[in-house]
Steps between C-alpha positions, in 0.01 A plus 500: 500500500806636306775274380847722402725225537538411138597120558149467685328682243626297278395165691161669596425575114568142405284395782187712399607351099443160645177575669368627165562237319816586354760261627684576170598841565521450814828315420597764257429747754704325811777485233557853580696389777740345267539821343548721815789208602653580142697769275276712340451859536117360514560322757677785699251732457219237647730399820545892532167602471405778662097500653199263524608226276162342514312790488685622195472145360841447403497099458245582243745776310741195477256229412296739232888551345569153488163437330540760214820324416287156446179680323799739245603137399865638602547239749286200551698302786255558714218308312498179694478667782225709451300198335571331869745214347793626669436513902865512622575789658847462556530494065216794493776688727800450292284560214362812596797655667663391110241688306562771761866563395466457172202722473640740734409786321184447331345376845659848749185696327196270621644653863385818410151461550259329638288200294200641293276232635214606271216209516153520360387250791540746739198718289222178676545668801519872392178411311378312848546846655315713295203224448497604956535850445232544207204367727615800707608743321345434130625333210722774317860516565794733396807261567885600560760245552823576659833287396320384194783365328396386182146601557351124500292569757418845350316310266296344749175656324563255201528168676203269571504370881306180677542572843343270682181449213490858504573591185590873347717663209495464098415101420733513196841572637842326474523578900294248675491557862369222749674413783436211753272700711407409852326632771146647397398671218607872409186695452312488123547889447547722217880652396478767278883591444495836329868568514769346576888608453824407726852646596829372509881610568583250260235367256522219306384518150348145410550599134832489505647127510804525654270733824219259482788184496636676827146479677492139398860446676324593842182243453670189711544248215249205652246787463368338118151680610661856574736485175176436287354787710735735391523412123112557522576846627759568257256403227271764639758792560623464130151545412422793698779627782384537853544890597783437765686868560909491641439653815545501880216332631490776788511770199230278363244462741499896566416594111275207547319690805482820320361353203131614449248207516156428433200466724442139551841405428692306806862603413736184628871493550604124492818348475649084568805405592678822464489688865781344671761641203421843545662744766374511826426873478311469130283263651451752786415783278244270293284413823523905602389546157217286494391568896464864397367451212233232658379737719406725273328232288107487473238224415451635147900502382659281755861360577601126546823340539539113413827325551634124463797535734753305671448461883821552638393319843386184310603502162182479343363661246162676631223711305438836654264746482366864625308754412360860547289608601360156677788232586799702590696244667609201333286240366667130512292324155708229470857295414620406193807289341771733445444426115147492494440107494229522775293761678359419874188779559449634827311801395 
């Protein structure tokens, strides 16, 4: 399914807002069409744009935008809306397309890029992943995320996760991981993470408030869970920095390859959420990459790839797994709320 009609886009990203849980910005975010209907250069640019609007998430450029200006204090209008006490959405419209004039300017950037969606939920199911793989392939793991962003979920190694009763990670942690897990049980294994690092074109340095406030701007403002989630992170960057590198994750994933690597030690590329933003042929490249390298791979150092992805067909957000030598084709493990609420395992 690809939506490139921006005005559907639009209505389909408010839609999947609602069915989240966030009828809030789902207002804020069919506002949009207020904007598009009014004079703003912002507003040209969105009616104009050129590509997958969905797939480039571009009602979530607009909404993260609209968000910074409420979190900066520069603009709080939008406060009753976002606390659900103004449901109108003929005065969200005229609101919105306001702001949208006025802030003309300061909102044109958020269009440049796509929303660094960094969320530590997402880690229960990397975590779920590797708990599958280790009964397989043993409990050490070299991990390399691509479109790390601020590198929350580079920091996976330091959070403390109940998935399901199964519990693993550091007890003492500001980053308390336990989703509403359903299905059965992921298996009680062993994780031994003995590296872990990421890549980005653009990463986000949590120590720095005005970056970190601009990853807050993109957690949907009902979210009170995912906004504590990322303070928690930020308390553990300032302490010690996740090693996230600014690179192309195709660039990325071939020094990764090339890398030496210790017997016993499963290197993993994993990413969430992050695919569907990157060219088609850097995503082509990447599974070359990793097909060659698989079959080269052998049961003492060998090659895994774990994903949290976006189902294009169904919209839903599905763990993914394979592995070499063994499972070369994909491995379906389970679904998961885009933000990391729930986790259904199938594995």
């Amino acid at each position: 399914m690809e939506i490139t009609n921006v005005r559907e886009a639009i209505n389909w990203q408010a839609d999947h807002a609602e069915k989240a849980n966030a009828p809030c910005t789902a207002r804020v975010i069919r506002a949009e069409l207020a904007i598009i209907e009014g004079n703003s250069a912002t507003g040209r640019r969105i009616a104009n744009w050129q590509g997958l609007s969905l797939e480039d998430a571009l009602p979530l450029r607009v909404a993260g935008g609209l968000h910074h200006l409420f979190l900066s204090g520069e603009d709080r209008r939008l406060e009753p809306v976002y606390a659900g006490l103004m449901t109108d959405q003929k005065a969200i419209d005229a609101l919105v397309a306001q702001m949208a004039e006025m802030y003309d300017a300061r909102l044109m950037p958020w269009l440049d890029s796509p929303p660094q969606t960094n969320e530590a939920g997402r880690s229960a199911s990397i975590m779920a992943g590797l708990l599958w793989l280790s009964e397989r392939l043993g409990p050490k793991f070299e991990l390399n995320e691509l479109g790390a962003s601020a590198g929350v979920n580079t920091m996976m190694d330091r959070y403390h996760y109940d998935l399901g009763g199964v519990t693993i990670g550091p007890e003492r942690t500001p980053m308390q991981i336990k989703p509403e897990w359903k299905g059965e049980k992921p298996p009680e294994a062993q994780v031994d993470i003995v590296a872990i690092r990421g890549c980005d074109m653009a990463p986000v340095d949590l120590s720095q408030p005005e970056q970190a406030l601009r990853l807050k701007s993109y957690v949907w403002p009902e979210a009170t869970e995912r906004m504590a989630r990322i303070d928690a992170a930020i308390d553990l960057a300032s302490a010690n920095p996740p090693e996230v590198v600014a690179m192309d994750a195709g660039a990325f994933v071939d020094e990764c390859l090339a890398a030496p690597i210790d017997k016993g030690v499963t290197r993993v590329i994993f990413h969430s959420v992050m695919w569907q933003y990157m060219p088609m042929e850097t995503r082509d490249q990447i599974t070359s990459a990793m097909e060659t390298a698989g079959a080269k791979a052998t049961p003492e150092k060998p090659l895994a790839w774990v994903r949290l992805e976006t189902n294009r067909e169904t919209f839903r957000h599905e763990l993914s797994v394979r592995y070499w030598p063994g499972h070369e084709e994909w491995v379906k493990l389970g679904e998961a709320h885009p933000h990391g609420a729930w986790v259904e395992w199938l594995g």
